[in-house]
LOBALUM-799287 format. One line per field, with one value per residue: residue number from 1; residue in one letter; x, y, z of N, C-alpha, C in turn. Coordinates in pm, whole numbers, plus 50000, padded with zeros to 5 digits. Example, Ala and Ser with C-alpha at 12.3 -4.5 7.8 and 13.67 -1.06 7.14 Angstrom:
2
pos (1,2);
code (A,S);
nc1 (51319,51285);
nc2 (49431,49775);
nc3 (50780,50708);
cac1 (51230,51367);
cac2 (49550,49894);
cac3 (50780,50714);
cc1 (51320,51290);
cc2 (49670,50003);
cc3 (50780,50787);
***
This chain:
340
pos (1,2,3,4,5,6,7,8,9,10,11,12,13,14,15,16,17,18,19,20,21,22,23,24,25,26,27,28,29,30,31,32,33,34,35,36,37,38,39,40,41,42,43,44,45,46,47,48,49,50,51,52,53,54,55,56,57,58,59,60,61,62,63,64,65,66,67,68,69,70,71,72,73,74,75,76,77,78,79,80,81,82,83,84,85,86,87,88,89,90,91,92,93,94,95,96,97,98,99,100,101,102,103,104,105,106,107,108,109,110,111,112,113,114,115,116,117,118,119,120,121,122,123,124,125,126,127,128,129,130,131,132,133,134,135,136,137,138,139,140,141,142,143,144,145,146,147,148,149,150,151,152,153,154,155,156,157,158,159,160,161,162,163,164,165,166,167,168,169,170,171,172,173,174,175,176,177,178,179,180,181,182,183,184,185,186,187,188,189,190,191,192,193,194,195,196,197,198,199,200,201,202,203,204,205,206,207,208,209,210,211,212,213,214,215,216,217,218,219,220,221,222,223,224,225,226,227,228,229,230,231,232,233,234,235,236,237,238,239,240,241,242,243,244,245,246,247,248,249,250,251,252,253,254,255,256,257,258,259,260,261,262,263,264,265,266,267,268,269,270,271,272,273,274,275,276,277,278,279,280,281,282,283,284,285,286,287,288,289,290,291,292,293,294,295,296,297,298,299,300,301,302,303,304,305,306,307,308,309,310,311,312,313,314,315,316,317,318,319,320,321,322,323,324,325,326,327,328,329,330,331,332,333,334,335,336,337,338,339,340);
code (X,X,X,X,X,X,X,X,X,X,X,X,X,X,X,X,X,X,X,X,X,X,X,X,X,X,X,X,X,X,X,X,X,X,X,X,X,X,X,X,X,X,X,X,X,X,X,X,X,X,X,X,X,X,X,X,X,X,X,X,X,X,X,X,X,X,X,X,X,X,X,X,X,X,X,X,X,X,X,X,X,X,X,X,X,X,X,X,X,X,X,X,X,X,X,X,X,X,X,X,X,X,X,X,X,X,X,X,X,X,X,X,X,X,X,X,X,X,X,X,X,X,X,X,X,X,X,X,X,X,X,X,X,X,X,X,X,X,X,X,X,X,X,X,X,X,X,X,X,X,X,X,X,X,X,X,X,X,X,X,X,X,X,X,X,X,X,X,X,X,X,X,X,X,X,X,X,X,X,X,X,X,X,X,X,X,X,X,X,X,X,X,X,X,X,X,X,X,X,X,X,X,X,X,X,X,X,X,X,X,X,X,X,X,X,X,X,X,X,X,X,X,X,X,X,X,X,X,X,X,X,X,X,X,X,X,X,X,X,X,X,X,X,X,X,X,X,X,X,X,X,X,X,X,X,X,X,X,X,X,X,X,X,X,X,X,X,X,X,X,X,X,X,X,X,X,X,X,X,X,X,X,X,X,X,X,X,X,X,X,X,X,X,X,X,X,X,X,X,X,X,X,X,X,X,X,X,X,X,X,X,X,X,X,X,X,X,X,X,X,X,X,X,X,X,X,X,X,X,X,X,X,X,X,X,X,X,X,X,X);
nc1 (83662,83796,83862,84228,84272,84116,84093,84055,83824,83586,83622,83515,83294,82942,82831,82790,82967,82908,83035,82882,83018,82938,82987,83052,83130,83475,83554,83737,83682,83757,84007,83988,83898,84096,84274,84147,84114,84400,84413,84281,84330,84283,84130,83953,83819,83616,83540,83250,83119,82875,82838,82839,82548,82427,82184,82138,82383,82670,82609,82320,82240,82297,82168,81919,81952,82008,82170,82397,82353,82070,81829,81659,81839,81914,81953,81839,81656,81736,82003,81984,81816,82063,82250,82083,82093,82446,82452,82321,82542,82495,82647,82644,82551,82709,82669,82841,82967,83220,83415,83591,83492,83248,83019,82834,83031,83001,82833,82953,83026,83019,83144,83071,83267,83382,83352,83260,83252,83083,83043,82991,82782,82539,82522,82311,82088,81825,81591,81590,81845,82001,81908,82110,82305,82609,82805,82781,82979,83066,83195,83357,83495,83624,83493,83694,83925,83744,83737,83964,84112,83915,83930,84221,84218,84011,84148,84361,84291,84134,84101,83994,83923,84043,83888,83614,83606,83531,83332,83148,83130,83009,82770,82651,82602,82358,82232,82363,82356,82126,82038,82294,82437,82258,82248,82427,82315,82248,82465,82748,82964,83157,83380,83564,83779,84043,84252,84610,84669,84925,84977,84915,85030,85162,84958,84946,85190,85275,85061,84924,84688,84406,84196,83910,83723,83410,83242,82946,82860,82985,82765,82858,83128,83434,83578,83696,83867,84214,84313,84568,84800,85104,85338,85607,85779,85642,85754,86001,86114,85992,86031,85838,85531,85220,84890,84617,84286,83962,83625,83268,83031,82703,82564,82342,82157,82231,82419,82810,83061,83420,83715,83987,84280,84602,84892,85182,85246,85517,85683,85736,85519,85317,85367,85283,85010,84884,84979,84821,84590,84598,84593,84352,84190,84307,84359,84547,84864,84888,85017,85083,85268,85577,85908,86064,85908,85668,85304,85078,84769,84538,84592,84598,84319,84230,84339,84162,83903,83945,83996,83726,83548,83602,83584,83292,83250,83346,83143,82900,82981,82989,82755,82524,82255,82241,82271,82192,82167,82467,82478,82208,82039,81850,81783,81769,81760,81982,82355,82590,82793,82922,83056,83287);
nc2 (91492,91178,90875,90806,90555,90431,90236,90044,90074,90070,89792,89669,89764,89723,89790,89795,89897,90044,90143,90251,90164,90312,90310,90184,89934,89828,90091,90207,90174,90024,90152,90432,90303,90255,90342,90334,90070,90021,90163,90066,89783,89415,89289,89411,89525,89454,89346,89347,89273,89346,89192,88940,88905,88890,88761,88579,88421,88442,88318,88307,88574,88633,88523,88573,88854,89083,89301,89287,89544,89587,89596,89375,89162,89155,89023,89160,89175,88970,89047,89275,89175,89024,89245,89372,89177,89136,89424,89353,89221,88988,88662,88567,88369,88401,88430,88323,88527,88390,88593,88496,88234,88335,88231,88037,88002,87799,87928,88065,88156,88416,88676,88981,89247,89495,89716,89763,89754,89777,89708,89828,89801,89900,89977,90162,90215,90090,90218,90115,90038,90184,90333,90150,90215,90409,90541,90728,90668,90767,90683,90792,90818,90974,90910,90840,90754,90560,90374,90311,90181,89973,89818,89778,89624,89412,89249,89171,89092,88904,88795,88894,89001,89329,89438,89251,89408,89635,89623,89568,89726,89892,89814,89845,90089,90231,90125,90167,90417,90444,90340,90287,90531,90789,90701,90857,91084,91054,90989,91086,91192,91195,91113,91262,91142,91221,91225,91325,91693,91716,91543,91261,91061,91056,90971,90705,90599,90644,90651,90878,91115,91345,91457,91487,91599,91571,91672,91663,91905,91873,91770,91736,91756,91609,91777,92121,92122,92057,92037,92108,92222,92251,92503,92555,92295,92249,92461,92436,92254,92040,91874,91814,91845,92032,92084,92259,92304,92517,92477,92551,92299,92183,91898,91639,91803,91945,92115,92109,92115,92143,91996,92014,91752,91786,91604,91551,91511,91611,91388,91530,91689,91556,91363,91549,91612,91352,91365,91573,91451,91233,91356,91459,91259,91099,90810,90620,90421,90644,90576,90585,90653,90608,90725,90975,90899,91021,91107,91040,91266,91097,90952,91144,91193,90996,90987,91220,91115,90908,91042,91184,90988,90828,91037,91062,90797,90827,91054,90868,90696,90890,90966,90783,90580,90813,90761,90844,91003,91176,91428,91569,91359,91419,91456,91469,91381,91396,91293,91407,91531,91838,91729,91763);
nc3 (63404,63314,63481,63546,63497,63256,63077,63200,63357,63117,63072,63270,63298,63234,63016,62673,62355,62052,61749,61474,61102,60797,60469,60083,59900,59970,60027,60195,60503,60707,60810,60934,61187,61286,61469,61720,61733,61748,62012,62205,62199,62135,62286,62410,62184,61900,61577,61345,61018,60783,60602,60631,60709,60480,60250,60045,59878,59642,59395,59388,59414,59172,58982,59047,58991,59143,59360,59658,59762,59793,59993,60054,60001,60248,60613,60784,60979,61175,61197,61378,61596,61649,61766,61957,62144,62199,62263,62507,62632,62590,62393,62043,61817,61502,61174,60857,60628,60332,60171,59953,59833,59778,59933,60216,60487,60794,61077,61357,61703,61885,62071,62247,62298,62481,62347,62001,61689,61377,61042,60732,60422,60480,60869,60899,60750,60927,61152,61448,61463,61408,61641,61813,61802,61915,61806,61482,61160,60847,60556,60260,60001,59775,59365,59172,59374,59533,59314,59253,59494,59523,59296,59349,59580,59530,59327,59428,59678,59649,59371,59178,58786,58681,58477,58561,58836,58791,58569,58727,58963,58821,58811,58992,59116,59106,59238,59504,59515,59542,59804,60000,59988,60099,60370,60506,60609,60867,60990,61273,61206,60912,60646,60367,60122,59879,59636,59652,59666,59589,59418,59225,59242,59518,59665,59581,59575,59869,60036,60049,60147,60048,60254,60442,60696,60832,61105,61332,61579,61899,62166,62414,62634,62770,62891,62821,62506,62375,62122,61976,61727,61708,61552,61520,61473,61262,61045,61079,61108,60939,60635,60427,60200,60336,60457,60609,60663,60743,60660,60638,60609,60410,60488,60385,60427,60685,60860,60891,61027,60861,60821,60720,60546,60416,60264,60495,60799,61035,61325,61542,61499,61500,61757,61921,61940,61966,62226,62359,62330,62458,62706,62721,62747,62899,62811,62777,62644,62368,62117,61806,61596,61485,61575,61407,61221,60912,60969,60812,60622,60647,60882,61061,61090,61154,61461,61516,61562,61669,61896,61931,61922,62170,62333,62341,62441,62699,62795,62772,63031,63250,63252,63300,63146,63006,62729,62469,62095,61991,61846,61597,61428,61215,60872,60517,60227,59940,59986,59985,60080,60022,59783,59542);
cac1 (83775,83767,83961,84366,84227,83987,84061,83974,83667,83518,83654,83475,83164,82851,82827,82849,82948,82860,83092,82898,83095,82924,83035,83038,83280,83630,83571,83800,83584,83823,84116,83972,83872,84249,84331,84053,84204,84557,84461,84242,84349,84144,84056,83829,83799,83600,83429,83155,83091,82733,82819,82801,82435,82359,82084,82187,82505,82710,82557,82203,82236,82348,82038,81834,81964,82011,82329,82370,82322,81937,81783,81604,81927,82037,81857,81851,81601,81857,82151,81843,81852,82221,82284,82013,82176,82507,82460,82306,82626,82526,82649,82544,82564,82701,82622,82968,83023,83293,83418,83658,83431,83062,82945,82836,83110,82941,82855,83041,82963,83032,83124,83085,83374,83320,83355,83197,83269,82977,83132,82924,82705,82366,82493,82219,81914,81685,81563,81628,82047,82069,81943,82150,82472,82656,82863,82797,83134,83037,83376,83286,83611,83596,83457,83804,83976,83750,83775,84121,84105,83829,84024,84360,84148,83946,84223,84485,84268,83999,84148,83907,84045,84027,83747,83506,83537,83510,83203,83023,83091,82864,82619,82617,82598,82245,82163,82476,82319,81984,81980,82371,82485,82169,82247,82530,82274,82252,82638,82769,83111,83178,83481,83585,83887,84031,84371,84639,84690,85023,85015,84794,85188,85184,84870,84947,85322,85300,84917,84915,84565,84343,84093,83812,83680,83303,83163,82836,82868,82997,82711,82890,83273,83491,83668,83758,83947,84301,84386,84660,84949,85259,85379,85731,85771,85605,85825,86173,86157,85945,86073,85708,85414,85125,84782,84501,84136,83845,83514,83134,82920,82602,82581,82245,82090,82272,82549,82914,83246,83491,83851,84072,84428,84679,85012,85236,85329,85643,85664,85694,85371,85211,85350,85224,84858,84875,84986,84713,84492,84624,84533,84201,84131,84324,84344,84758,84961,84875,85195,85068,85381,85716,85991,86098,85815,85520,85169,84929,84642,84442,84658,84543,84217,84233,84380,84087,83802,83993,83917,83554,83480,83622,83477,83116,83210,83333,83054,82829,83022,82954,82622,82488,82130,82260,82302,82124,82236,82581,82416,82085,82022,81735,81811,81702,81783,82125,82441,82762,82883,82959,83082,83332);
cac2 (91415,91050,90822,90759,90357,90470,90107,89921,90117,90039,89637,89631,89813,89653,89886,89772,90026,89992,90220,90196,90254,90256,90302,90139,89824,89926,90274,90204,90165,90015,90281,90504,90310,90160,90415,90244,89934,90006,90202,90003,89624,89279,89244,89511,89596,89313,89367,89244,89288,89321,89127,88805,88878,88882,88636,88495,88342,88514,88273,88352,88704,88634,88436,88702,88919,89161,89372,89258,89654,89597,89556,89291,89067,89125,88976,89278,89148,88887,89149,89364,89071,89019,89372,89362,89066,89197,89519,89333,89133,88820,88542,88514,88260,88470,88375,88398,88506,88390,88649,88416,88130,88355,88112,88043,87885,87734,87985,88100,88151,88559,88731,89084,89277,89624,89801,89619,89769,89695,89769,89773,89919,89956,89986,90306,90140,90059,90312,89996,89958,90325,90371,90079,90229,90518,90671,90673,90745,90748,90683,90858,90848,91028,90799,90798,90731,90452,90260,90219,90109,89837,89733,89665,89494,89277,89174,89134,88982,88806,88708,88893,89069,89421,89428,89192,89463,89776,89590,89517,89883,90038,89758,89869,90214,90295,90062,90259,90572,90491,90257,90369,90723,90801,90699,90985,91195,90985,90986,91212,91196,91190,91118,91257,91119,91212,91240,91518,91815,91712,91488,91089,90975,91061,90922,90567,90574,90707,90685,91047,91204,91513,91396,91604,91520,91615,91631,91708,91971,91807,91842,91707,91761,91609,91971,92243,92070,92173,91964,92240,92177,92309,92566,92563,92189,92253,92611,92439,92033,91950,91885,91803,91931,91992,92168,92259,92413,92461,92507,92503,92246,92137,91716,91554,91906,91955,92209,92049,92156,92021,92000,91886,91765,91668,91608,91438,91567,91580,91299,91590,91805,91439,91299,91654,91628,91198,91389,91599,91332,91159,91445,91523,91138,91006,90735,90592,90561,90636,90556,90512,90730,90568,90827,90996,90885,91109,91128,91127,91316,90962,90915,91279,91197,90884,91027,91322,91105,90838,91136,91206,90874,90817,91094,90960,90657,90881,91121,90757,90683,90985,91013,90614,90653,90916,90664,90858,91046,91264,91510,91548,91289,91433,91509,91446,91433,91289,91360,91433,91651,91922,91694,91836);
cac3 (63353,63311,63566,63493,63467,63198,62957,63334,63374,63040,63091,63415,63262,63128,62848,62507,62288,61900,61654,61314,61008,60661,60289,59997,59913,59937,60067,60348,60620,60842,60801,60987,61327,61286,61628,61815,61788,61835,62155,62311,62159,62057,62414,62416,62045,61822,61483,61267,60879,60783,60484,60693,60752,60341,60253,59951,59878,59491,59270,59419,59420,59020,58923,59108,58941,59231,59455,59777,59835,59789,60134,60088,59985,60384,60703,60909,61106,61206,61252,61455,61703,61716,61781,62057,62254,62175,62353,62634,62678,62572,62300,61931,61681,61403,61026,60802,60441,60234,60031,59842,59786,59759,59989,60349,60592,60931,61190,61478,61844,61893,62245,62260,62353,62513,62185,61934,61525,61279,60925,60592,60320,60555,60929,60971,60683,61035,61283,61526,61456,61411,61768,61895,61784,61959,61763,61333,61076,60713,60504,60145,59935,59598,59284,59115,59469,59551,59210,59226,59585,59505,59205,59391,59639,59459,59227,59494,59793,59615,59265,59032,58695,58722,58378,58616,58885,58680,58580,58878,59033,58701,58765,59144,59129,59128,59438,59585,59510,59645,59887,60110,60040,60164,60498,60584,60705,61002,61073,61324,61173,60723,60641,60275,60050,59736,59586,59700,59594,59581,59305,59266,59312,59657,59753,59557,59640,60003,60090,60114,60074,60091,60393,60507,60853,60844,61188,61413,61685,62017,62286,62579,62585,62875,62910,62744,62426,62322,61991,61914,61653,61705,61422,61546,61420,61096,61009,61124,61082,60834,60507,60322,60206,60444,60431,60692,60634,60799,60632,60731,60488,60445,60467,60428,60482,60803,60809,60946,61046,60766,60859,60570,60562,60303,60300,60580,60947,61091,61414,61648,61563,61517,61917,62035,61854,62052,62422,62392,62336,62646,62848,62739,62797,63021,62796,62721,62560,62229,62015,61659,61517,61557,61622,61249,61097,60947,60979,60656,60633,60704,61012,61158,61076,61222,61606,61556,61571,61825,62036,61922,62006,62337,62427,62347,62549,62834,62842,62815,63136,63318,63292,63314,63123,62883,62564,62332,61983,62035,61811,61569,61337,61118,60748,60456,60054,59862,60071,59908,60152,59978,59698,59449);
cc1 (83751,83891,84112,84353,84176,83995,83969,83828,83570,83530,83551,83322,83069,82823,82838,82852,82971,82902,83028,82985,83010,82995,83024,83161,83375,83641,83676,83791,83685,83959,84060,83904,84029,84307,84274,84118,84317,84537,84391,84268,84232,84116,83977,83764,83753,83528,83342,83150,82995,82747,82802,82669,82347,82254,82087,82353,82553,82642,82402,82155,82237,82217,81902,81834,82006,82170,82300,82384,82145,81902,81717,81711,81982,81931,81939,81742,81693,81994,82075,81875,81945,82231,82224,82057,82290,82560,82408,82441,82613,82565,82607,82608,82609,82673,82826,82976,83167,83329,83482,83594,83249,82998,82892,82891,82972,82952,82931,83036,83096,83054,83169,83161,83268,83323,83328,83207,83224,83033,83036,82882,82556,82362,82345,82067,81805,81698,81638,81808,82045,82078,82009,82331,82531,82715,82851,82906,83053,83125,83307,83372,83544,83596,83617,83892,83920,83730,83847,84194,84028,83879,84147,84294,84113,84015,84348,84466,84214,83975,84047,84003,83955,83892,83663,83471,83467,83326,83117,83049,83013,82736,82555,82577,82477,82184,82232,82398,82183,81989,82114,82422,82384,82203,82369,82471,82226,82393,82635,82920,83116,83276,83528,83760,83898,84174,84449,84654,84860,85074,84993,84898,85169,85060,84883,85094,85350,85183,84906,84790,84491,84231,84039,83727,83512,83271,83009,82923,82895,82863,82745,83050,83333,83559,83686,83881,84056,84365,84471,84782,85051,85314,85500,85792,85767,85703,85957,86200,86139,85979,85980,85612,85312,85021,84726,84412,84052,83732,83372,83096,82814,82656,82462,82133,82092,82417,82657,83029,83330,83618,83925,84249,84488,84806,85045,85311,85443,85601,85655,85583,85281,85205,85261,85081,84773,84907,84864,84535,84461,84576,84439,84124,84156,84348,84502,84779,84852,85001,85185,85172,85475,85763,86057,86039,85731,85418,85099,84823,84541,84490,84563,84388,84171,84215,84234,83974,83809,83939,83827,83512,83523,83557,83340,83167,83245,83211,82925,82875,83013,82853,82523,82291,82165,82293,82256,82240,82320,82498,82251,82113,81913,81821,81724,81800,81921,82217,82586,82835,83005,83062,83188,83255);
cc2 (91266,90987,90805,90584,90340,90295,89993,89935,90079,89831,89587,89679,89709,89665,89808,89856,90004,90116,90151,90275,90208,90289,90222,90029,89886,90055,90283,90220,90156,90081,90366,90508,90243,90225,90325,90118,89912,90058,90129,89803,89543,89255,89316,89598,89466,89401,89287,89308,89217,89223,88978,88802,88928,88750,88539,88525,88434,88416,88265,88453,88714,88543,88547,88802,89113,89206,89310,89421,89665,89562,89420,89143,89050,89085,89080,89303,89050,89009,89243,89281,89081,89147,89395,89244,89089,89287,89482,89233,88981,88781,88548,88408,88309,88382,88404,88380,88509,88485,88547,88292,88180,88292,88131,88030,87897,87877,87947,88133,88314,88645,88856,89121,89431,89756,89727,89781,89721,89803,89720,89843,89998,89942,90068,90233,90133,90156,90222,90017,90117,90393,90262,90119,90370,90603,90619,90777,90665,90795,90725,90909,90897,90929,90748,90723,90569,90337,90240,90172,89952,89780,89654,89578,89381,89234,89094,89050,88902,88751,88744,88951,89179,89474,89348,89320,89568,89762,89615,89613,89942,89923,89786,90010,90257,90222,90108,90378,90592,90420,90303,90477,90781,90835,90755,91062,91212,91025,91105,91244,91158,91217,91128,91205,91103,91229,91344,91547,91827,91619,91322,91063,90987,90988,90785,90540,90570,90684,90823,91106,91330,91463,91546,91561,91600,91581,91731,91834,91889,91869,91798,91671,91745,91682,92021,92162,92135,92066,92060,92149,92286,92411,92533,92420,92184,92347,92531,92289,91975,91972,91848,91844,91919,92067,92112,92368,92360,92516,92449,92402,92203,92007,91665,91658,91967,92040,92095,92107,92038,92045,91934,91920,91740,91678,91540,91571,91550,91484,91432,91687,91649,91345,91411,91617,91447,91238,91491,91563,91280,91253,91476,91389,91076,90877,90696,90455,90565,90670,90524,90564,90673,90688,90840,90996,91011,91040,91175,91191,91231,90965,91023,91278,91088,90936,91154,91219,90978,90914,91174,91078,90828,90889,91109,90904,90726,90935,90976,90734,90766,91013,90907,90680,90739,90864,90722,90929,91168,91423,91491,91446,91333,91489,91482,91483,91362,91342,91307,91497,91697,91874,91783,91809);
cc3 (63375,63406,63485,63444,63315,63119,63142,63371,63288,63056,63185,63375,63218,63026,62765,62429,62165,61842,61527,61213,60862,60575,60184,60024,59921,59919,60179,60458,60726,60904,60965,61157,61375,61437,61715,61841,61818,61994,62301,62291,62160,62176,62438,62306,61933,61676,61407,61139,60865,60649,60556,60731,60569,60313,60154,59922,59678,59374,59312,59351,59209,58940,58936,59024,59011,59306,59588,59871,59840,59975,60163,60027,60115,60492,60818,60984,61181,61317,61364,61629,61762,61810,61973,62189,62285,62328,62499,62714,62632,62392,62189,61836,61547,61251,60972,60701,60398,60157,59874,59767,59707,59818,60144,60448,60678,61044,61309,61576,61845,62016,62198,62338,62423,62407,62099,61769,61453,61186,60825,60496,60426,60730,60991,60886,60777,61120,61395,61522,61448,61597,61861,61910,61806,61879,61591,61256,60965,60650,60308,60069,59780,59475,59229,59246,59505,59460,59211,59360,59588,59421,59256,59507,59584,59426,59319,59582,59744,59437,59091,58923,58737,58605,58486,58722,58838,58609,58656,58998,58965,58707,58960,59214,59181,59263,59537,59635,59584,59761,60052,60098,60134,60303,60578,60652,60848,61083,61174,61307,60978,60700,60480,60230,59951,59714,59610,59610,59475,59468,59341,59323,59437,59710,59693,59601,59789,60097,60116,60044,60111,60157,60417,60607,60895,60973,61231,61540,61814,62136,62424,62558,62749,62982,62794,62660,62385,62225,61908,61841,61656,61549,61427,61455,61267,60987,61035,61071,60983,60717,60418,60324,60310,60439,60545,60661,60668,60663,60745,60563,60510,60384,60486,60480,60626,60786,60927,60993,61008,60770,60793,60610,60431,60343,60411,60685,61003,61203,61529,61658,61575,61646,61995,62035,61995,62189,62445,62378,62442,62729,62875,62775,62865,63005,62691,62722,62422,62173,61897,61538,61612,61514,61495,61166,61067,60922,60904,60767,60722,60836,61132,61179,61194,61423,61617,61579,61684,61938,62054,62004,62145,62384,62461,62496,62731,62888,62890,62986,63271,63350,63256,63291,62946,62793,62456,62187,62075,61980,61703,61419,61182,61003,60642,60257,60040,59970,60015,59953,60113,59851,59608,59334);
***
């Protein structure tokens, strides 16, 4: 079991611990470490976006003629470095891209927190950053799902028309396809999303989606896990739809355990699901459901892999040395896990 202190223990640690997340643009990368940072806060929760370590600037890249998903548009010998100083605790100089301008601003002087969040298209691309980073989540929303996420993005944060993006996702595709899907078969976590069952309305009105929580086999588990949901709750309280299924899949030529949700939780199977969190970690509160509310699919997804990853950083903690992969990395071939 991990101490009752457990956020003081990691504060006080030397550790640096490196959550990568890849995907594509506007796959919703950062959804899904959104627990992480509510439970442990910006004092011990920082991130980086590999897009600040791109090498040319949007009207470069446009002369070039090139994606800034090509590899050789990013200085990941650069980010190689960082990463490497980083995890030793010290200082970097970060680089910073503009999205709104395409441009460079002035670097920034960088202090690694004790959780450190690298977000992009090519965290995993180098042997090097793959073995610098503890735990890998590969976010892999369904094509229709994440066009009309990158659309209200782009158009809403960053001022394009929705014809420019629509564009410049079919001129991105094939450097998508070869250069980061690819690199799921690294992850030890694949996180699918596609529209419910229940009808698009609910997932554009409500956020309500059909999530599938691809993971690796745990080989070092703090105890005997009890992530149990309450039926009683679900049969008496809840007044909306709700689905759970397991399957096995293959991902990257690696079979998985795929745990899908849709629909929305009542607040009391979704506080039970957050106290037995607390108990298996030791790590409180977790309060990301106010009292009445429910709990999407995303949400549940969200609190399941809060607890995957802590429990990396515990087992890291337990056994000082033991940094390596949670489970096996080798694969090989396209990875659509188990794609519809």
């Amino acid at each position: 079991m991990p101490p009752s202190d457990f956020k003081r223990v990691i504060a006080e640690s030397p550790y640096v611990f490196i959550i990568g997340v890849a995907g594509d643009s506007g796959s919703g990368k950062t959804t899904f470490t959104r627990a992480i940072r509510a439970i442990f806060g910006k004092d011990l929760v920082s991130t980086i976006t590999i897009d600040d370590y791109h090498r040319y600037d949007r009207q470069e890249r446009k002369e070039l003629g090139i994606t800034p998903l090509v590899p050789e548009a990013n200085r990941f010998d650069l980010l190689e470095e960082h990463l490497l100083d980083l995890k030793a605790g010290r200082s970097i100089t970060k680089p910073v891209y503009n999205h709104d301008s395409g441009v460079f601003d002035p670097p920034v002087l960088f202090k690694p927190t004790k959780i450190l969040i690298l977000e992009g298209l090519h965290p995993f691309i180098t042997k090097k950053m793959r073995d610098l980073i503890d735990f890998k989540l590969y976010v892999d929303p369904d094509p229709d799902v994440k066009r009309a996420w990158k659309i209200k993005r782009d158009v809403e944060q960053r001022g394009y028309s929705p014809e420019s993006v629509i564009r410049e996702m079919a001129e991105r595709k094939p450097d998508y396809e070869r250069y980061v899907e690819p690199q799921c078969r690294f992850a030890d976590a694949v996180i699918r999303i596609a529209f419910s069952k229940y009808g698009r309305e609910a997932s554009e009105d409500r956020n309500v989606y059909h999530v599938t929580l691809c993971q690796n086999e745990i080989d070092r588990s703090i105890k005997n896990v009890d992530l149990s949901i309450d039926l009683y709750p679900i049969l008496s309280l809840s007044q909306r739809d709700f689905m759970v299924e397991f399957t096995t899949e293959g991902v990257g030529g690696r079979p998985m355990g795929a745990l899908t949700f849709d629909g929305e939780l009542n607040y009391a199977v979704a506080r039970k699901l957050e106290r037995n969190i607390e108990i298996q970690t030791q790590v409180q509160p977790i309060d990301l459901v106010q009292n009445g509310a429910y709990l999407t699919a995303s949400g549940i997804a969200q609190l399941i892999l809060a607890w995957r990853i802590i429990n990396r950083r515990i087992a890291i903690e337990s056994a000082p040395g033991a940094g390596g992969e949670e489970g096996t990395s080798a694969g090989s071939g396209g990875c659509r896990c188990g794609r519809r």
